[in-house]
Structures are given as C-alpha cells and as structure tokens.
N, CA, C and O atoms as a DFTB+ gen file, in Angstrom:
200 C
 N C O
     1  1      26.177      -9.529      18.537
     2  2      24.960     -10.182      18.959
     3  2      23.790      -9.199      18.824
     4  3      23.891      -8.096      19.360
     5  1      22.857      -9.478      18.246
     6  2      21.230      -8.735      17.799
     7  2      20.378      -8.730      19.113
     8  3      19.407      -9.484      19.169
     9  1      20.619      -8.098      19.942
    10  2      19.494      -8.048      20.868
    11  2      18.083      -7.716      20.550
    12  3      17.351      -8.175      21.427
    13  1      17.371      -7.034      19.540
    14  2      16.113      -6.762      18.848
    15  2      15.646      -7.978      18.824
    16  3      16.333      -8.942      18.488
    17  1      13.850      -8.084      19.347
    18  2      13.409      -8.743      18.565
    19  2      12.709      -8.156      17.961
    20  3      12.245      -7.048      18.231
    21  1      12.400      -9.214      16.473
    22  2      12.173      -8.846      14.981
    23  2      10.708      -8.436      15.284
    24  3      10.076      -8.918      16.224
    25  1      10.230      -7.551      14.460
    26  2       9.455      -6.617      14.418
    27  2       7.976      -7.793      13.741
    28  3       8.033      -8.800      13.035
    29  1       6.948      -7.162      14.278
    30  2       5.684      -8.435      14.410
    31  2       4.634      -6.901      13.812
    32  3       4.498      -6.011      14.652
    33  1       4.025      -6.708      12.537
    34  2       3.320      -6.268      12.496
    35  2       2.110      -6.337      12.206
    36  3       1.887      -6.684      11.046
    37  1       1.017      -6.079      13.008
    38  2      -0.326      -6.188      13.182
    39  2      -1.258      -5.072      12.673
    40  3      -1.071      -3.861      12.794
    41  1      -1.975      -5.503      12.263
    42  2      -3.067      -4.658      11.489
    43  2      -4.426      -4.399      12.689
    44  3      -5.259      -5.306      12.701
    45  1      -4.601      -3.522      13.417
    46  2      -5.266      -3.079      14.491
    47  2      -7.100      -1.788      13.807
    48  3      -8.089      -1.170      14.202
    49  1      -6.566      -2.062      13.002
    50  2      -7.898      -1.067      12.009
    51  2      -9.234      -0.976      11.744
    52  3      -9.240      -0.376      10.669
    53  1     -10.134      -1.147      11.979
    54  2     -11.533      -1.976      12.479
    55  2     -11.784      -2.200      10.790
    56  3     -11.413      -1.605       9.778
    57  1     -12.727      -3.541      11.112
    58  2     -13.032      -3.698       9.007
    59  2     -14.442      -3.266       9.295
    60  3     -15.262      -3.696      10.106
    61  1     -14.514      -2.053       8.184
    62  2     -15.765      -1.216       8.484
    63  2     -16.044      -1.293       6.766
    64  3     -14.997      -1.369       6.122
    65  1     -17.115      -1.285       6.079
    66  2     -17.445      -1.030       4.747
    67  2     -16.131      -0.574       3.812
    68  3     -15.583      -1.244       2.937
    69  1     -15.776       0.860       4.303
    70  2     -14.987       1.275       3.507
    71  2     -13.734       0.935       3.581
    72  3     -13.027       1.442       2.710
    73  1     -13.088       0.073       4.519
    74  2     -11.826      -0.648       4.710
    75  2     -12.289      -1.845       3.501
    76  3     -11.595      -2.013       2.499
    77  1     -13.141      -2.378       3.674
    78  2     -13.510      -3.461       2.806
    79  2     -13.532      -3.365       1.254
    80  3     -13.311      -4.351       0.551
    81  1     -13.830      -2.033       0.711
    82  2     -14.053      -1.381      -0.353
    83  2     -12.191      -1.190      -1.008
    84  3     -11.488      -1.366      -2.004
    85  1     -12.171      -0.849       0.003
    86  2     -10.546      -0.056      -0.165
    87  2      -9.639      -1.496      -0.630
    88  3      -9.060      -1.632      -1.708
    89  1      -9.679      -2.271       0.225
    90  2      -8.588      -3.769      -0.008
    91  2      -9.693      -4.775      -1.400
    92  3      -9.423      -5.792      -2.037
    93  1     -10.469      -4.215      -1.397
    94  2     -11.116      -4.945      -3.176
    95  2     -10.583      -4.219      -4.217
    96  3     -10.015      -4.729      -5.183
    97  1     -10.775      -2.889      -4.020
    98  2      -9.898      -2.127      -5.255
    99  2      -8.660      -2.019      -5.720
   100  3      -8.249      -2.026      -6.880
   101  1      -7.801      -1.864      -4.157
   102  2      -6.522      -1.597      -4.191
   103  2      -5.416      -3.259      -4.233
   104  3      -4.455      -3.425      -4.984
   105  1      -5.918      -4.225      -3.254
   106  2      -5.766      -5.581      -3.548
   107  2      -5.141      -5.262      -2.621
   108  3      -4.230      -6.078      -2.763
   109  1      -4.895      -4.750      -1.809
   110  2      -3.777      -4.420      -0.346
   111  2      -4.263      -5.078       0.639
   112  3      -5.471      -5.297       0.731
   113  1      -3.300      -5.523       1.600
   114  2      -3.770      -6.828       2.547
   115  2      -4.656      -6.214       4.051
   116  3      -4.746      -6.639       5.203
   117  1      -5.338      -4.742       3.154
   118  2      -6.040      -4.080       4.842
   119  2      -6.858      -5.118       5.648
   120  3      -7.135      -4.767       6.795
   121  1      -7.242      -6.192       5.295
   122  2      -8.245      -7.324       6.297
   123  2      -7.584      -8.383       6.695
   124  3      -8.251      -9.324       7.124
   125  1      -6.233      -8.487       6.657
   126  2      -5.007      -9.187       7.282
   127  2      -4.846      -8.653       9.092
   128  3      -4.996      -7.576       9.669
   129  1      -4.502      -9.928       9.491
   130  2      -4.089      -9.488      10.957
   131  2      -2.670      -9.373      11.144
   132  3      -2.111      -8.666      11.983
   133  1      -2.171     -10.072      10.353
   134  2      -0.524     -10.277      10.264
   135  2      -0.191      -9.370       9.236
   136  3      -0.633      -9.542       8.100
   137  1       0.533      -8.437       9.515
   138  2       0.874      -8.044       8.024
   139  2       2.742      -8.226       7.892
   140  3       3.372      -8.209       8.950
   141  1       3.445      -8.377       6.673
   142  2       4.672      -8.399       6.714
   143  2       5.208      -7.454       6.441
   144  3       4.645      -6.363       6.357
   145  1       6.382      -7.647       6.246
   146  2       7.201      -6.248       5.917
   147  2       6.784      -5.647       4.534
   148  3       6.614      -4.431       4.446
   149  1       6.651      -6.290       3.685
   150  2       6.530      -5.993       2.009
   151  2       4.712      -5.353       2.068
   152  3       4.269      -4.522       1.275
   153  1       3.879      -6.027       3.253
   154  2       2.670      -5.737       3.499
   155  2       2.245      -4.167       3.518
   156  3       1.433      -3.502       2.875
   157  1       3.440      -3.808       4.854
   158  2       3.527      -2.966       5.402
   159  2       4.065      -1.534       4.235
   160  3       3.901      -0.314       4.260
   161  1       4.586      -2.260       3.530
   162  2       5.353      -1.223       2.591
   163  2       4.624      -0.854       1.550
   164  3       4.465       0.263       1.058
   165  1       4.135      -2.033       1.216
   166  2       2.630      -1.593       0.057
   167  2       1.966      -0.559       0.468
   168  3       1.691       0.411      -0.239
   169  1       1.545      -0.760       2.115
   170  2       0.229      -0.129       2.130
   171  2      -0.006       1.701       2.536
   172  3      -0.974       2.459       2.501
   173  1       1.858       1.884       3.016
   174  2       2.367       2.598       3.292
   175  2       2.774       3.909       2.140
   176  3       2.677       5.136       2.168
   177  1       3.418       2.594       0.862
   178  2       4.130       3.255       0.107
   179  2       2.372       4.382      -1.366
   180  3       2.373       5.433      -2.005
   181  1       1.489       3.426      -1.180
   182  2       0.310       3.702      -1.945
   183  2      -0.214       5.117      -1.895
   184  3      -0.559       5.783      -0.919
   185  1      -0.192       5.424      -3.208
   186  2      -1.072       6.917      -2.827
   187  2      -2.560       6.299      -3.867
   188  3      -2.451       5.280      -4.548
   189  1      -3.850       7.107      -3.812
   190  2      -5.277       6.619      -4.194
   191  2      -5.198       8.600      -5.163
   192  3      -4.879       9.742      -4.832
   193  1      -5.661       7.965      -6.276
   194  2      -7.145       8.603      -7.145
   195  2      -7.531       9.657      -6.682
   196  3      -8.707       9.307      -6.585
   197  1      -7.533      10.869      -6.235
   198  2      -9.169      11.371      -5.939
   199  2      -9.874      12.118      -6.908
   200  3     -11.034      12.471      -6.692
C-alpha cells in the first residue's frame, strides 16, 4: 500500500520582465502555476548561452 501522496508541483517565482523574457526564448513553462513532472524536468534539466 502507497502511503505518499503524489507530488503537486507549483511554480512560486514572481513573473518579473526577465522571467517573461526567459519562458519566450527558452519555451519553458516558467509562467505556469502548475507545473508537471516533465515541466519540472525541463526546467531543471536546461542549461542557457552566456
């Protein structure tokens, strides 16, 4: 029996210009409130340019 409950992840990040900038370029779901697992892994797994 699974006593866990399933994991609920939320995007808590304020949408400020450059959050906004960032999820136009990258296409990553940073202005999501819900994010899913595959969400979570994108945004996690991403390295950026400098």
């Amino acid at each position: 029996m699974d006593f866990f409950q399933p994991m609920l992840n939320v995007n808590v990040s304020m949408r400020t210009p450059i959050i906004e900038e960032l999820a136009e370029r990258t296409g990553l779901s940073l202005l999501h409130f819900n994010l899913t697992k595959g969400d979570v892994k994108a945004i996690s797994g991403r390295t950026l340019a400098m």
